[in-house]
C-alpha positions in Angstrom: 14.8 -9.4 -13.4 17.3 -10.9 -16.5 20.9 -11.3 -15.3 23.5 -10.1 -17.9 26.0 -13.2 -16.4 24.4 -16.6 -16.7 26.9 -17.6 -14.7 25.9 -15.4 -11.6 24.3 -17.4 -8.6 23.7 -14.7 -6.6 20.0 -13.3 -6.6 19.7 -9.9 -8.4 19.0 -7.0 -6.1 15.9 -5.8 -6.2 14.9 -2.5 -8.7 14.5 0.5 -6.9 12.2 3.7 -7.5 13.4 6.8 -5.8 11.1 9.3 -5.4 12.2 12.7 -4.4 15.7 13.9 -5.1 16.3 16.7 -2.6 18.2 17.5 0.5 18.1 14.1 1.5 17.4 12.3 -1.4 20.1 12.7 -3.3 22.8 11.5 -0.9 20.8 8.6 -0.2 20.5 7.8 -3.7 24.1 8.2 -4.2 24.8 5.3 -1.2 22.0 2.7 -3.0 23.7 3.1 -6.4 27.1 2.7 -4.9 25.6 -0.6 -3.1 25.0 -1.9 -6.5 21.2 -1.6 -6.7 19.6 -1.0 -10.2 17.7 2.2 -9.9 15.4 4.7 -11.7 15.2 8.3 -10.4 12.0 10.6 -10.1 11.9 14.2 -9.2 9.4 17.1 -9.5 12.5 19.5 -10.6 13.8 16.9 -13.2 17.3 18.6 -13.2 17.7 17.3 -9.5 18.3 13.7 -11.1 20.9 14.8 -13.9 23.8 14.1 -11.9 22.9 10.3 -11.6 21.9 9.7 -15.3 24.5 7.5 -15.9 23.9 5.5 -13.3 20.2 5.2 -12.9 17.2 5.3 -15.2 15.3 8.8 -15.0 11.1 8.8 -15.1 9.5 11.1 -16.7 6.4 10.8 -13.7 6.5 9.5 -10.6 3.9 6.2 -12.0 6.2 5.6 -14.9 9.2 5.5 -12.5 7.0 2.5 -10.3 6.2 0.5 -13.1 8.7 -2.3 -12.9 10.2 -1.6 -9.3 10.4 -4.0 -6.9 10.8 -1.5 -4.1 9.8 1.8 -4.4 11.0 4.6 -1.9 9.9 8.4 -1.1 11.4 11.1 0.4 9.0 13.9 -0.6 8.3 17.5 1.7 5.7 16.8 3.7 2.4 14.7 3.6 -0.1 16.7 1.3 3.4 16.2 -1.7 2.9 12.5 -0.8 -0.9 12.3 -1.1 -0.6 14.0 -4.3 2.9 11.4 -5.4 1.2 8.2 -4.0 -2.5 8.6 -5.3 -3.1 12.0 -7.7 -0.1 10.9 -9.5 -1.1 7.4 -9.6 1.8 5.9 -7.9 0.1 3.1 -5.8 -2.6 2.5 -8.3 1.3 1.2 -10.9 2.8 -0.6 -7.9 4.0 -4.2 -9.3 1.8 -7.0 -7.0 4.2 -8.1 -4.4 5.9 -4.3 -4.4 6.9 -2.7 -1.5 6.9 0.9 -0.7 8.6 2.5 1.8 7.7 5.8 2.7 10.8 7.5 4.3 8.9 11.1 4.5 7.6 12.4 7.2 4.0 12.4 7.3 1.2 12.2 9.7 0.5 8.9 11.3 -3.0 8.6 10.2 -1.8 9.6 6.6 0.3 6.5 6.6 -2.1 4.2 7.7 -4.1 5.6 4.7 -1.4 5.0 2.5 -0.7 1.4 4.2 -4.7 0.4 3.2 -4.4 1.6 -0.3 -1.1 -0.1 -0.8 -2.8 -3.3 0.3 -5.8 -3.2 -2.2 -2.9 -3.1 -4.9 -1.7 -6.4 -3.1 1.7 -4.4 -2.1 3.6 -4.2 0.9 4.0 -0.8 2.8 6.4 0.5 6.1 6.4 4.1 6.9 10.2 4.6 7.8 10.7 8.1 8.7 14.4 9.0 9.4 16.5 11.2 11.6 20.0 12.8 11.0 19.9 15.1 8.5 22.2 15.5 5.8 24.9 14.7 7.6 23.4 11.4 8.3 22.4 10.9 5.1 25.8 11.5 3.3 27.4 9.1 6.2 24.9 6.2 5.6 24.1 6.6 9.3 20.9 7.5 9.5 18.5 6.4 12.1 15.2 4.7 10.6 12.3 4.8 12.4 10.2 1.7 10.8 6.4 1.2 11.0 4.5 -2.2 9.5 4.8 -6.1 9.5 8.1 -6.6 10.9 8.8 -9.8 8.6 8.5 -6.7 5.7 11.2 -5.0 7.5 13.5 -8.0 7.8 12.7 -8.4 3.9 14.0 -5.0 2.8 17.0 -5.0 5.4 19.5 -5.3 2.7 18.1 -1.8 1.4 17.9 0.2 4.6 21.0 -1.1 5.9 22.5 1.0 2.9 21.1 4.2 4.2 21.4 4.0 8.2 20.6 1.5 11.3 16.2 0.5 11.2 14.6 -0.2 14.2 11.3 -1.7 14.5 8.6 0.2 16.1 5.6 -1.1 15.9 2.4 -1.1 13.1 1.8 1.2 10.5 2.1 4.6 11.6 4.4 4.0 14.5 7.8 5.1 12.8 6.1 8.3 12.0 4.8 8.3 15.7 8.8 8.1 16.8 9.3 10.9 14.4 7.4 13.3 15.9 9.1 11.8 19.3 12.2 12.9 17.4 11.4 15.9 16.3 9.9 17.1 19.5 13.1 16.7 21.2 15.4 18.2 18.4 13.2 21.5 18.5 12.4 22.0 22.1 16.3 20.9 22.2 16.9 23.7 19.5 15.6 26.1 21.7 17.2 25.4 25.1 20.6 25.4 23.2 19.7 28.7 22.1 18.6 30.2 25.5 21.6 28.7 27.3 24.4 30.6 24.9 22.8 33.8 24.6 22.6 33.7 28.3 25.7 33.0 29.4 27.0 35.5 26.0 24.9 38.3 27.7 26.3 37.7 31.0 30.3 37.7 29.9 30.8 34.4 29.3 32.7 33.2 26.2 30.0 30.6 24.4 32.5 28.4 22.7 34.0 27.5 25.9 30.7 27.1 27.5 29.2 24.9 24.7 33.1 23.0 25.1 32.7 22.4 29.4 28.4 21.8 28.6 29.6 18.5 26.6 31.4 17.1 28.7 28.3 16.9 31.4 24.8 16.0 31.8 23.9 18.4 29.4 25.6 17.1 26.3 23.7 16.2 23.3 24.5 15.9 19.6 22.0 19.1 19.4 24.5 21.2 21.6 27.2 19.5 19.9 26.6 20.2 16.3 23.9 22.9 16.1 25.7 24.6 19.3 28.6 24.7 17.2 26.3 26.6 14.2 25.0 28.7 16.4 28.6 30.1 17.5 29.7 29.5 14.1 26.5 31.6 12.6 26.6 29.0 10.4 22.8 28.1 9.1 23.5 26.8 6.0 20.4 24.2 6.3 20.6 20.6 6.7 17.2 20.6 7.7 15.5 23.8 6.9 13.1 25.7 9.5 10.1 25.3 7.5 10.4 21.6 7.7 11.3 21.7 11.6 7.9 24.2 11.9 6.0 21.1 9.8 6.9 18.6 12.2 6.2 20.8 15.0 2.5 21.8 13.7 1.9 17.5 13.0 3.1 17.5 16.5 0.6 19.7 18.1 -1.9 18.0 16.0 -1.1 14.5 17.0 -1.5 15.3 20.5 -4.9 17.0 20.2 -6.0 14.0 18.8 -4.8 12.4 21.6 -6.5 14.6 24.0 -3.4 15.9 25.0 -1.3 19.3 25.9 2.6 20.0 25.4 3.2 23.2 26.3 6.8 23.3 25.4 6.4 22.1 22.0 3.5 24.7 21.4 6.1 27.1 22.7 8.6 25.9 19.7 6.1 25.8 17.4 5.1 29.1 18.1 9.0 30.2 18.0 9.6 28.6 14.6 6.4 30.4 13.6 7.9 33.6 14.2 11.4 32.9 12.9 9.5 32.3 9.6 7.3 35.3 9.3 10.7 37.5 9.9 11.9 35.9 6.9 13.9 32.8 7.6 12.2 29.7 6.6 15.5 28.8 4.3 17.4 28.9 7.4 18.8 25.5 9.1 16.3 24.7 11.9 19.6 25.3 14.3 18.5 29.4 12.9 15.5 29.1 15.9 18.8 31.3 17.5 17.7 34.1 14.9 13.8 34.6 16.2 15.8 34.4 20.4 18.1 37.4 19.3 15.2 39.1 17.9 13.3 39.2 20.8 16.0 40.1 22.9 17.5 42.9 21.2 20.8 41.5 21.0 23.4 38.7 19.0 25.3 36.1 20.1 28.8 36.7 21.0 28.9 40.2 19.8 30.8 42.4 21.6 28.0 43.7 23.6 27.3 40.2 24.9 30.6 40.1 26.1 30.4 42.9 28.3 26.7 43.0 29.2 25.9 45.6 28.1 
């Protein structure tokens, strides 16, 4: 990489690709620009990158925007976008020797360690660094990465992911995606016991702000009761992290586990919510919206005035 200042000592951050400019992509991208680092954009809607093209260089394809990166990162929809980003659309077959590409998507285990073997044959380096936190995360810098691979590759692109949130270390490829669906187990089953504790103490007379208020300041607190309690009451599911996506994880969930030989029961009950919440219409809905498909069943809304008085 040339250096504009012959006088600069300091090495020249590294070139980034960005792949996928959405939800979470663009804030993120926002935070690596503002660090300093040289970047160029990709995006399937191309308009998505528009806002950043006086900052960053903008690909007209996802290979073209790998050519000369050093590090190239995706945060794409779900796995079968990445298959067709990484290998249809040529992506690993233009990463630079000595590349490293960082998958922050969330994607099936086996599907990064696919993606890891391929990215070796290019003689590149690969982590599968799946992330929780949403947007809110994402816009703070805080998010919390969830990294699978060689451990010295980690320590290598620090100075990158310390920009976007705090990485921890899992284990080899595949294990940050294996803590995702840890993750995301939690936030939906979570989700859903949030949901069934309001609209029961609602039905029964009880005023659900204040019982969301005493709930965190006991054993049940959470950050899910704190902020997507606070939707709920608020009816506020503008998504952060959209239902369809939360139904995704939940379905790689179920499927990781019967390869495992083994049976959740309560995530194949929140699967099987989310699937529902969909096919009445909501799949734009923040995942928090699981409260819609627990109304519908029941007849009844949270904190209306019916709630209120039981009846």
């Amino acid at each position: 990489m040339t250096v504009a200042n012959h006088k600069q000592t300091k090495t020249p951050k590294p070139h980034i690709a960005f792949l996928g400019i959405g939800l979470m992509g663009t804030p993120m991208t926002r935070n690596l620009l503002a660090a300093g680092f040289p970047m160029t954009l990709w995006n399937r809607t191309k308009s998505k990158c528009e806002p950043f093209r006086d900052q960053a260089q903008i690909a007209e394809s996802p290979a073209q925007a790998v050519v000369q990166a050093d590090v190239v990162i995706t945060m794409l929809e779900n796995g079968s976008v990445v298959e067709d980003v990484l290998v249809a659309q040529g992506v690993i077959s233009a990463l630079r020797t000595g590349a490293t590409l960082i998958d922050m998507s969330s994607v099936s285990p086996a599907l990064a360690r696919r993606h890891s073997d391929l990215t070796a044959e290019k003689q590149a380096r690969y982590l599968d660094a799946p992330v929780s936190g949403g947007t809110v995360g994402a816009e703070a810098a805080g998010l919390s990465i969830m990294v699978g691979g060689q451990a010295e590759v980690m320590d290598d692109m620090a100075p990158v992911l310390d920009v976007l949130g705090t990485p921890t270390h899992i284990g080899p490829v595949g294990s940050g995606q294996l803590a995702k669906l840890a993750n995301q187990a939690i936030v939906g089953i979570t989700i859903g016991a949030v949901s069934e504790a309001l609209l029961l103490a609602a039905r029964g007379g009880a005023d659900p702000a204040a019982v969301r208020e005493a709930l965190m300041g006991g054993f049940a607190g959470s950050r899910i009761l704190e902020l997507h309690g606070q939707r709920m009451i608020d009816r506020d599911f503008t998504p952060g992290a959209p239902a369809r996506i939360q139904l995704k994880d939940m379905r790689m969930i179920l499927d990781e586990a019967r390869a495992e030989n083994l049976t959740l029961p309560l995530s194949q009950q929140v699967h099987d919510g989310y699937l529902a919440l969909l096919a009445n219409g909501h799949s734009e809905v923040d995942h928090s919206g699981l409260l819609l498909e627990l109304e519908q069943l029941n007849g009844t809304r949270l904190g209306s005035r019916d709630d209120r008085e039981g009846g």
